[in-house]
Phi, psi and omega in degrees: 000318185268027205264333168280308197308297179303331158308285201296345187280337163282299180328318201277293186280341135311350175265342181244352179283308170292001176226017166270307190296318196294333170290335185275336168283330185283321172306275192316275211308334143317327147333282188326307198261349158291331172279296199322302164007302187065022158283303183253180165240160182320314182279342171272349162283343168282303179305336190281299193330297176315310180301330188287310198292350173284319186280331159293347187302315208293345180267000204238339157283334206234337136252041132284338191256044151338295233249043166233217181208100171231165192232089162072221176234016169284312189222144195207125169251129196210166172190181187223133191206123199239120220209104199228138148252153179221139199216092183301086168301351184277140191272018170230028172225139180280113176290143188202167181245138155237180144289151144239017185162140200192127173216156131278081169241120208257098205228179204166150188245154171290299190222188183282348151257320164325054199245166206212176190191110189235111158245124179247123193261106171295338194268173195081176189284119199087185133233149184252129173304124171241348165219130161217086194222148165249138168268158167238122160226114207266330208152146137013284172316316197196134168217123178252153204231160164188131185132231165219118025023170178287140183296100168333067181192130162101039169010296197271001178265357197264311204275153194296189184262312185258056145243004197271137191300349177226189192270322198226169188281179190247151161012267176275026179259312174285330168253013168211037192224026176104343191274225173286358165230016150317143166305324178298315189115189169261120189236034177054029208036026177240172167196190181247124175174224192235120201207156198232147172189141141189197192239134159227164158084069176281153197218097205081221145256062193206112201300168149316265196266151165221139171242127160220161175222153180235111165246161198217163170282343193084333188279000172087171208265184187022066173220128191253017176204165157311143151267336172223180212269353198286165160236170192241156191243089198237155192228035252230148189209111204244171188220073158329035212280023188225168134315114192113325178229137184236125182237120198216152167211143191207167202212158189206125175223127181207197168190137177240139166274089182203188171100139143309114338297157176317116174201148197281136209224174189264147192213049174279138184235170158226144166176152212223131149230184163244165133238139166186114211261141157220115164057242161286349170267144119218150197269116182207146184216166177186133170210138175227179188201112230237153143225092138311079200076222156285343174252136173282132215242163163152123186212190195191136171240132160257107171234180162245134185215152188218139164280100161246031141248134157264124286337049158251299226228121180228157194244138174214152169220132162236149166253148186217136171219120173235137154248121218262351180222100148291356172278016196230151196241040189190044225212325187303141147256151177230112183259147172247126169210137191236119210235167161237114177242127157263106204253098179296338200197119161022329200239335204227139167194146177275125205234126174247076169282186171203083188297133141272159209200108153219119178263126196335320187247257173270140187290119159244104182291117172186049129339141159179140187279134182223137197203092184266127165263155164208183177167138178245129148202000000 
């Protein structure tokens, strides 16, 4: 019943897409014939080209920052609220509704070097500082950080929470990047300290190189002292040699205070990724390899994600492999997962995954669903 009204309404919005496009070729051609003329010059024909595209820039600003708040280039308020079911095959774990994320972030530049970042986390038990830093920026080329942000380790611990193609983080990501299964704990992939970063070698519109360096306390974020007197050293170097694509290796040489009874141990990653978007694909692998003390760490992911509606409706499938001892050959788990992201709009979008969990040695039924709502402004 309702298959003519959308035909017509797509006919309707293509007929007005084409006579949008067609004023815009009827103007410039107009340009055009007012210079043959010697109605206009060359330079007053240009001053109009401009004055229109400053005014298309300013409507193509005012609705991307709809669904914000900004005073000026001092303050920009924006946030994130992530609202999850989880549905448990294991019979001793409770399918349950969450929070998974309640954010603030209140950032801004003081001066055209001067900027600054408060990301604040509500949800959960408490509130948390989850970025709190001021920048100096000299150029493109070089930026200094001081304060608290993410460690420059990981591709997929580097992407925001809400850009990421699935509900959770992968494996070895979660266990050597600061996260929910670190020795340390969980620190959102952040910690505090000092940190140099920028882009060189531009090429077209797009750098070469992207760089960062770190020094950090190790002890993780919103901590308001060290646990021991060493820092830790992170590191990251990305490569573009195409549009689209980042080939990055990146390194954390540190010590951490853990382990039963508590004592400062050695805490180093490695780790090599990819990335790469064409149109509606993109493509992404990462492996890294950690030591905690005497035992060795390592894993690796790979997915894929496709748009087959485009920015409505995308299909992602991933392989996730972790090994938590290499010295024990019979420890690896390997998860299959397969999402759905449904995006209505710029801002809100739904996402629905389903992992198989198989572990090497006893099978655990502990499959699990996931279905996260979000919206950002």
């Amino acid at each position: 019943m309702k298959l003519p009204y959308v035909i017509r309404t797509v006919i309707l919005l293509s007929a007005l897409f084409s006579a949008l496009a067609s004023k815009a070729q009827q103007n410039e051609d107009l340009l055009n014939l007012l210079i043959k003329k010697n109605v206009l010059s060359q330079q007053e024909a240009d001053s109009i080209r401009a004055d229109q595209a400053i005014k298309e820039q300013a409507k193509k600003d005012k609705a991307a920052n709809q669904h914000g708040i900004s005073i000026g280039k001092a303050l920009q308020i924006s946030g994130l609220i992530q609202a999850r079911y989880q549905g448990f095959e294991q019979s001793t774990v409770n399918n349950t509704f969450d929070l998974r994320r309640v954010r603030l972030d209140l950032r801004g530049n003081i001066t055209d070097s001067w900027s600054y970042d408060i990301y604040t986390e509500f949800g959960g038990p408490g509130v948390k500082l989850v970025d709190a830093f001021v920048a100096y920026r000299v150029g493109d080329y070089l930026k200094f950080s001081a304060g608290q942000f993410k460690i420059p380790f990981s591709i997929e611990s580097l992407t925001s929470d809400s850009q990421l193609e699935f509900s959770d983080r992968s494996q070895v990501v979660e266990a050597l990047v600061s996260r929910s299964k670190d020795v340390i704990g969980n620190s959102n992939g952040r910690d505090i300290g000092i940190q140099v970063n920028g882009s060189f070698a531009k090429i077209d519109d797009f750098y070469l190189f992207d760089y960062s360096l770190g020094l950090f306390n190790g002890a993780g974020y919103d901590i308001t002292t060290d646990n021991n007197n060493h820092k830790d050293i992170s590191g990251r170097l990305s490569i573009h040699p195409v549009k689209n694509l980042s080939v990055s290796a990146d390194f954390y040489n540190g010590q951490g205070y853990y382990g039963t009874p508590a004592a400062n141990q050695k805490r180093n990653r490695t780790g090599v990724d990819a990335r790469y978007v064409w149109k509606a694909l993109s493509l992404t692998a990462e492996y890294d390899k950690g030591t905690d003390g005497n035992i060795k760490r390592s894993g690796w992911y790979g997915q894929a994600a496709y748009f087959i509606l485009p920015k409505h409706l995308q299909l992602a499938a991933k392989y996730d492999t972790y090994d938590p001892t290499q010295t024990s050959l019979t420890d690896r788990t390997n998860w299959y997962t397969g999402g759905v992201n449904y995006y209505f709009n710029d801002w809100t979008r739904l996402t629905v995954d389903y992992t198989i969990r198989h572990e090497q040695t006893t099978q655990v039924k502990n499959n699990l669903l996931n279905a996260q709502l979000q919206i950002v402004f």
